[in-house]
C-alpha positions as CSV (number, residue, x, y, z in Angstrom):
1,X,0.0,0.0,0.0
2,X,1.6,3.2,-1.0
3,X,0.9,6.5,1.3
4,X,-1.6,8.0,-1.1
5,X,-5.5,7.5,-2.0
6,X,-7.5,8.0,-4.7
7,X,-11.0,8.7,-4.4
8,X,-11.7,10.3,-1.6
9,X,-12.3,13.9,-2.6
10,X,-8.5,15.2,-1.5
11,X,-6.2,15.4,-4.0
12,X,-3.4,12.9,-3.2
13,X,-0.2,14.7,-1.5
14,X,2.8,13.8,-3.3
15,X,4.9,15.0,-0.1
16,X,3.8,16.7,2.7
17,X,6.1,19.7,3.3
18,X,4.8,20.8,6.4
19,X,7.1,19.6,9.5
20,X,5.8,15.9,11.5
21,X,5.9,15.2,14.8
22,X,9.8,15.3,15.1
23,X,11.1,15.6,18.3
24,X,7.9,15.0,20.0
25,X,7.3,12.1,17.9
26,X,10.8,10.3,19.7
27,X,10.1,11.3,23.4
28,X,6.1,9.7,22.6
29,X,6.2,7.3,26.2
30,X,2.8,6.8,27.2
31,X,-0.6,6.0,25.7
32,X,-2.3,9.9,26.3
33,X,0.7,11.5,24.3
34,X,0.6,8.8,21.2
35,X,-3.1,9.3,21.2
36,X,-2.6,13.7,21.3
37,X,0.3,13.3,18.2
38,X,-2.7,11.0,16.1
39,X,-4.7,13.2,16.8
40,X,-2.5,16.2,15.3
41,X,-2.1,14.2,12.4
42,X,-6.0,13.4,12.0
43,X,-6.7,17.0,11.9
44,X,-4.2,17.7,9.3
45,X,-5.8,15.4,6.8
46,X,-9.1,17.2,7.0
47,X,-10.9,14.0,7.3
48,X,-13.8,12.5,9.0
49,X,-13.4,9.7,10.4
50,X,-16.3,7.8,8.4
51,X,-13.8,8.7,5.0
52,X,-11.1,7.2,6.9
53,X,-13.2,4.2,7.3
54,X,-14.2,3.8,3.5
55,X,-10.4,4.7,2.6
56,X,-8.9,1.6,4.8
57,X,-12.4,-0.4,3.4
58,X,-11.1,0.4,-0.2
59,X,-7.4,0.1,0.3
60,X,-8.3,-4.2,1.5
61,X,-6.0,-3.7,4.1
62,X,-6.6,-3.4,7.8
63,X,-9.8,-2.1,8.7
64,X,-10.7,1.0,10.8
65,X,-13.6,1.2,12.3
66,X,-15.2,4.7,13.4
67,X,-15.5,3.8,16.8
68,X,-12.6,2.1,17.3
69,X,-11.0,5.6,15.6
70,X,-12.4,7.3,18.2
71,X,-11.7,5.9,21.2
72,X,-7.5,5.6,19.6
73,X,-7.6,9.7,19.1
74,X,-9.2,10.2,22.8
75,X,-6.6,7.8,24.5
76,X,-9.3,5.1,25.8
77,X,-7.7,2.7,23.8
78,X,-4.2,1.4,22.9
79,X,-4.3,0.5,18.3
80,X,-2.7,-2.5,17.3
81,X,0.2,-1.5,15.3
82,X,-1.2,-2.7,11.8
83,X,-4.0,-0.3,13.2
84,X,-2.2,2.6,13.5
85,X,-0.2,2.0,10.5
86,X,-3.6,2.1,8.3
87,X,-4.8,5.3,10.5
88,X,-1.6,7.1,9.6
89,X,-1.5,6.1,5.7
90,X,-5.1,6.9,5.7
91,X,-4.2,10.4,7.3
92,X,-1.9,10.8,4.1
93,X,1.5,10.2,6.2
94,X,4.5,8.8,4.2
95,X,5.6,5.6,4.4
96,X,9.3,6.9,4.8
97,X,8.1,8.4,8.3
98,X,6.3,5.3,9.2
99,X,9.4,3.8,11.7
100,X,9.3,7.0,13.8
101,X,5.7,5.9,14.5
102,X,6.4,2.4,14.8
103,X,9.3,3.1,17.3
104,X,7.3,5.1,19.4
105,X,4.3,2.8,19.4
106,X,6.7,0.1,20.7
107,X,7.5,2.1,23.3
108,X,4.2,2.8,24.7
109,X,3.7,-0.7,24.7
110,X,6.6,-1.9,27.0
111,X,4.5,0.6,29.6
112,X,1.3,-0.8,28.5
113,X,2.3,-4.1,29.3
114,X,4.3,-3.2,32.6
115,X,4.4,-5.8,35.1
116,X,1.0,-6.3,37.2
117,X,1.4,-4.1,40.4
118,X,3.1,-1.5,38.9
119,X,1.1,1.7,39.9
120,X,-1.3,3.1,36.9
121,X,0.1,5.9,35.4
122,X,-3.7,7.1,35.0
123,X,-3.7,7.4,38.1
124,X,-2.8,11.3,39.7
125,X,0.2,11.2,41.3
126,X,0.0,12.2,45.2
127,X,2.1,15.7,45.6
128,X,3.2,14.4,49.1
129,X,6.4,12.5,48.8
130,X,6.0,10.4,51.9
131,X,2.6,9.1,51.2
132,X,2.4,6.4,49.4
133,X,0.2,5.9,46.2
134,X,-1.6,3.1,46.9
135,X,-3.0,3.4,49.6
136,X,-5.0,0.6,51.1
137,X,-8.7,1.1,52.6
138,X,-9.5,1.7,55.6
139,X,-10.2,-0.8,57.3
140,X,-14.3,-1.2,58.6
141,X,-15.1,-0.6,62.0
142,X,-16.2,-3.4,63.9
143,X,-20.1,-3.6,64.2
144,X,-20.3,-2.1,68.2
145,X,-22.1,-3.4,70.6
146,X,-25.8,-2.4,71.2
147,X,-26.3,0.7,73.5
148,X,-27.9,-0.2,77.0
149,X,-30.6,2.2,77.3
150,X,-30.7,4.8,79.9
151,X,-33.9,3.6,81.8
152,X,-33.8,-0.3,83.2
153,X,-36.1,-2.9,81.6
154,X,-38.9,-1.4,83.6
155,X,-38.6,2.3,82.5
156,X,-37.0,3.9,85.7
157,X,-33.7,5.4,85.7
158,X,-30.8,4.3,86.8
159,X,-30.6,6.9,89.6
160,X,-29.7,4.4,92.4
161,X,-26.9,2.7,90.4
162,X,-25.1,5.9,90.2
163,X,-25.6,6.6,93.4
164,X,-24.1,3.5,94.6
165,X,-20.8,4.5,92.6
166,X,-20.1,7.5,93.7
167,X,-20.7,6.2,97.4
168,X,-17.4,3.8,95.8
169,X,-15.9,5.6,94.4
170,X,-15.9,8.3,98.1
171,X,-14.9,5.5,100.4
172,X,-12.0,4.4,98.1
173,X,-10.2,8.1,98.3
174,X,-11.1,8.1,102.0
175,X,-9.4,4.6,102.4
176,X,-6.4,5.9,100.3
177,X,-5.8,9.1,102.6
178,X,-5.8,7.3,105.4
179,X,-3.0,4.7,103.9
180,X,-1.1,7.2,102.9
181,X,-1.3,9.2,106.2
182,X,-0.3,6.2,107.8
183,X,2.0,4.6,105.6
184,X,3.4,7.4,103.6
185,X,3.6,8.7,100.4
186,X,4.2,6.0,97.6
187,X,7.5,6.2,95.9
188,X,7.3,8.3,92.5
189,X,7.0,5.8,89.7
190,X,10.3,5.5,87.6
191,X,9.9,7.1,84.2
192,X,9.9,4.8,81.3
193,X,11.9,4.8,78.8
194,X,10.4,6.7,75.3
195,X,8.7,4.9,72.7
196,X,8.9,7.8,70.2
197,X,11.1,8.1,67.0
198,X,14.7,8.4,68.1
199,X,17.1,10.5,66.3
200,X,18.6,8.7,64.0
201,X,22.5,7.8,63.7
202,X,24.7,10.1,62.0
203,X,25.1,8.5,58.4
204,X,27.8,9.0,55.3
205,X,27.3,12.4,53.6
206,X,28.5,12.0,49.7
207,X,27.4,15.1,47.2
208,X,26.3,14.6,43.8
209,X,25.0,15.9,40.7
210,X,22.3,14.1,38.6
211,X,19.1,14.7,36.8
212,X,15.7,13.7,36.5
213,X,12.9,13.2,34.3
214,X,8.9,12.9,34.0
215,X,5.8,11.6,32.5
216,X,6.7,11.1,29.5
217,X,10.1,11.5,29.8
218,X,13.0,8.7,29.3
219,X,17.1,8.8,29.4
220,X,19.5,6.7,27.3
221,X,23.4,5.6,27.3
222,X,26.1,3.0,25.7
223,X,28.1,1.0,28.6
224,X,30.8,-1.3,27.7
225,X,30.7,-4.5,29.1
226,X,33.1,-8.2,28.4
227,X,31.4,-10.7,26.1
228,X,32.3,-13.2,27.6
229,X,30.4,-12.5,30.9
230,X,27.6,-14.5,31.9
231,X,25.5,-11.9,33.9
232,X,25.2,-8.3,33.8
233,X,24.0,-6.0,37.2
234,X,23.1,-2.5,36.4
235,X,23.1,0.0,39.8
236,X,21.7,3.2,40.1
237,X,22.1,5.6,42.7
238,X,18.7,7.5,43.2
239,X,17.4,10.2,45.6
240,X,15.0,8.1,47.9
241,X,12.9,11.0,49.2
242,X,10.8,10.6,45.9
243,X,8.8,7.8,46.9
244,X,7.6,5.0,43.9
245,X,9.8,5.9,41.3
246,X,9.4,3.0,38.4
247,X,10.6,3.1,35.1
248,X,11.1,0.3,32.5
249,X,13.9,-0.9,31.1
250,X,15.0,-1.5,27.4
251,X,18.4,-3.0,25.6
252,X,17.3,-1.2,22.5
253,X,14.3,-2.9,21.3
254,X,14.4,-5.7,23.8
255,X,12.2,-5.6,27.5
256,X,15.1,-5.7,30.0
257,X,13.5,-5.2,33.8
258,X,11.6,-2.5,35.7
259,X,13.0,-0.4,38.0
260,X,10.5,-1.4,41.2
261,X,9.3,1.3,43.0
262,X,10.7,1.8,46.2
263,X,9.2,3.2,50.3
264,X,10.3,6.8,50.6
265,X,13.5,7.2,52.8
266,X,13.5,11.0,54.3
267,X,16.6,10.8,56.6
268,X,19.1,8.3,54.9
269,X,18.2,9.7,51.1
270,X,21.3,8.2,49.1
271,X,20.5,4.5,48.0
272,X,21.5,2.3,45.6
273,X,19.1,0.1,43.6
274,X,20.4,-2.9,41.3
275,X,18.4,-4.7,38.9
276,X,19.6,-7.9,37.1
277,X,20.1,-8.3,33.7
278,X,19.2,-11.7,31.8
279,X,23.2,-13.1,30.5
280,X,20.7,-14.1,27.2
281,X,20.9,-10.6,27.0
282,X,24.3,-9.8,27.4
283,X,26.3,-12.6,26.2
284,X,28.7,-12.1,23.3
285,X,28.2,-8.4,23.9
286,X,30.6,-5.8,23.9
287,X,28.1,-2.8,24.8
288,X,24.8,-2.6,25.8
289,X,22.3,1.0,24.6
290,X,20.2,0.8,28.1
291,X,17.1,2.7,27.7
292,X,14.6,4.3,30.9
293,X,11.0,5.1,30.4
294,X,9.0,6.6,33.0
295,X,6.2,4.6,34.4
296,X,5.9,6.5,37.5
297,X,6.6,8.1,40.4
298,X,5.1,11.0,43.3
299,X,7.0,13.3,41.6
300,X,9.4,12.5,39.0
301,X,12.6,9.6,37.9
302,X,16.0,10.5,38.9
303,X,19.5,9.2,38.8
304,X,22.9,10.5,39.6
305,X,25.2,7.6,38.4
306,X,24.8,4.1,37.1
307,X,27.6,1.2,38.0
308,X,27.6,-1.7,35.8
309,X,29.1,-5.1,37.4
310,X,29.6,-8.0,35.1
311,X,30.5,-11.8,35.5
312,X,33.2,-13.1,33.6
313,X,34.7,-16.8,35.2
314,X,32.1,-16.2,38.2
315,X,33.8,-13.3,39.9
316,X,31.2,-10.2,39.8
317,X,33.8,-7.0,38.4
318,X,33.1,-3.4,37.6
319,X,32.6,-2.7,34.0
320,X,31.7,0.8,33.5
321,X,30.7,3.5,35.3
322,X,28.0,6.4,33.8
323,X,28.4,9.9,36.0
324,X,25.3,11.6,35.5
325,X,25.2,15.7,35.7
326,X,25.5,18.9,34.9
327,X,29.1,19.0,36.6
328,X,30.1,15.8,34.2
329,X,29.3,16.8,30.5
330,X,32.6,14.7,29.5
331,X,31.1,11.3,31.2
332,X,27.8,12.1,29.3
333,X,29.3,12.6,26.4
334,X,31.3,9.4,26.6
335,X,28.6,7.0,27.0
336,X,26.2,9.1,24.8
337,X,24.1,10.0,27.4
338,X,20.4,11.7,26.7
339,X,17.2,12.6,28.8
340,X,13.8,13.8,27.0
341,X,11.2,15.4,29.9
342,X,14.1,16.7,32.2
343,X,12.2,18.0,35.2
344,X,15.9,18.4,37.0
345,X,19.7,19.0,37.0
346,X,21.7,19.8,40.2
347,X,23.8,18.9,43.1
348,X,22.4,17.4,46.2
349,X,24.1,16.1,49.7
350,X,22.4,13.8,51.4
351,X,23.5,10.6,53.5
352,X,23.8,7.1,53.3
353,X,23.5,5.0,56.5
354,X,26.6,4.6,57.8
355,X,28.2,0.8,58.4
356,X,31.5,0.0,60.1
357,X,33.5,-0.4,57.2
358,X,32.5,3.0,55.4
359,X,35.6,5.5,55.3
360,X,33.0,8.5,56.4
């Protein structure tokens, strides 16, 4: 099928000269900004969508239903890829610009099909970074018991009853200050110890620089590993005060892991999370292009260095290291290092928890 149609009342377009997607097109991460960018595209055709319909009808090719049109330009649904592939030559896009698409769609799918727990990214994210985003329901209140009525069985009050404890309750203070008067005062009760938070111990202050990005947003870099290893561990230092950050992981093309999300840690905020890398993978390998894609997060994704270990002969080595920052253009540079959706870039100090055999 060739990018044009005949027979529809447009005259067919040779070429569109007026600019795509682009940029926006390669940072595309999540169902709601695929959906917006068909949508552009849609409207720059100038057709309905019942013409789109008769167009894919005509063309014998995979169909496109008005309804299912719909709901793929309002975001409520996620087009198979021969789907959006009609859409698009329908909507008089070149074949030649059909990969940016593709690429993009494949994308959106590795979130799509994110691991079941990951938080929704439908879902708003809570602006507080110590609450968590799933929060589970409150739990019901046991049914309580019945409450006894103010009058007995026979309708009077229960005037004498109270009576009767307050006599009690008289001649138990009388007996009291007459113990005490004869015995003494008791000793003062010892104080208990506190069952409140306790400052914490000092940890390890380290400063770094790093970055961060958002909805939508991804980052990118080339590590150098052995091929002969049989195992591959990528590290990433993170700021923990962001609670649930998640973000999936790609070797190119390839569905490598997802970065689980993690508690929020507001006093030790330096930690290191690792995530495993399958050695079918990795093997035979010289360098690996690892891709992030945001998922989600209470705020945003960030990271301020990656280590990668490998496993060469069964000893776990360092490979390669990526220093992420503003202060470290040179090491971003080296290991072609991007971000798209940057919602940060600066220096922090913070602590790790500090273990007898750290130097700080």
């Amino acid at each position: 099928m060739t990018g044009r149609h005949e027979g529809s009342g447009h005259a067919p377009a040779e070429e569109d000269p007026r600019p795509g997607p682009g940029a926006e097109l390669e940072s595309v991460t999540c169902l709601q900004g695929l959906a917006r960018l068909l949508a552009e595209q849609h409207t720059r055709a100038d057709v309905s969508l019942r013409e789109l319909e008769k167009l894919a009808d005509k063309a014998g090719g995979t169909r496109l239903p008005r309804a299912t049109c719909a709901d793929i330009l309002a975001g409520r649904r996620f087009p198979k890829k021969a789907v959006m592939r009609a859409f698009l030559r329908a909507c008089q896009v070149s074949d030649d610009h059909l990969p940016h698409w593709e690429r993009a769609w494949e994308r959106v799918a590795i979130v799509q099909s994110r691991p079941v727990g990951t938080p929704d990214t439908t879902e708003p994210a809570s602006t507080n970074p110590t609450e968590p985003l799933n929060r589970e329901p409150p739990a019901p209140v046991p049914d309580q018991p019945p409450q006894r009525s103010n009058t007995e069985t026979d309708g009077r009050p229960h005037v004498w009853r109270r009576i009767g404890l307050v006599i009690a309750l008289v001649a138990t203070a009388v007996t009291a200050g007459v113990l005490t008067s004869v015995l003494g005062a008791p000793e003062p009760a010892r104080t208990r110890p506190s069952t409140g938070h306790r400052t914490p111990p000092p940890g390890c202050p380290v400063t770094d620089d790093g970055r961060a990005f958002g909805p939508g947003g991804s980052s990118r870099f080339t590590v150098t590993i052995d091929p002969a290893n049989t195992g591959v561990r990528l590290t990433r230092r993170l700021d923990a005060g962001i609670a649930t950050q998640t973000a999936a992981v790609t070797l190119g093309r390839t569905r490598a892991g997802v970065w689980q999300p993690l508690p929020v840690e507001p006093t030790y905020r330096w930690k290191d999370q690792s995530l495993d890398i399958a050695p079918s993978l990795t093997a035979h390998r010289r360098s690996l292009t690892i891709t992030n894609t945001f998922v989600s997060s209470a705020e945003d994704f960030n990271e301020f260095a990656y280590y990668i270990d490998h496993k060469v002969n069964g000893v776990w080595t360092r490979a390669d290291t990526v220093d992420i920052g503003p202060d470290h253009p040179t090491g971003e540079a080296a290991h072609h290092y991007r971000i798209t959706g940057q919602t940060y870039a600066g220096t922090r100090l913070f602590d790790y928890p500090k273990h007898p055999n750290t130097p700080c």
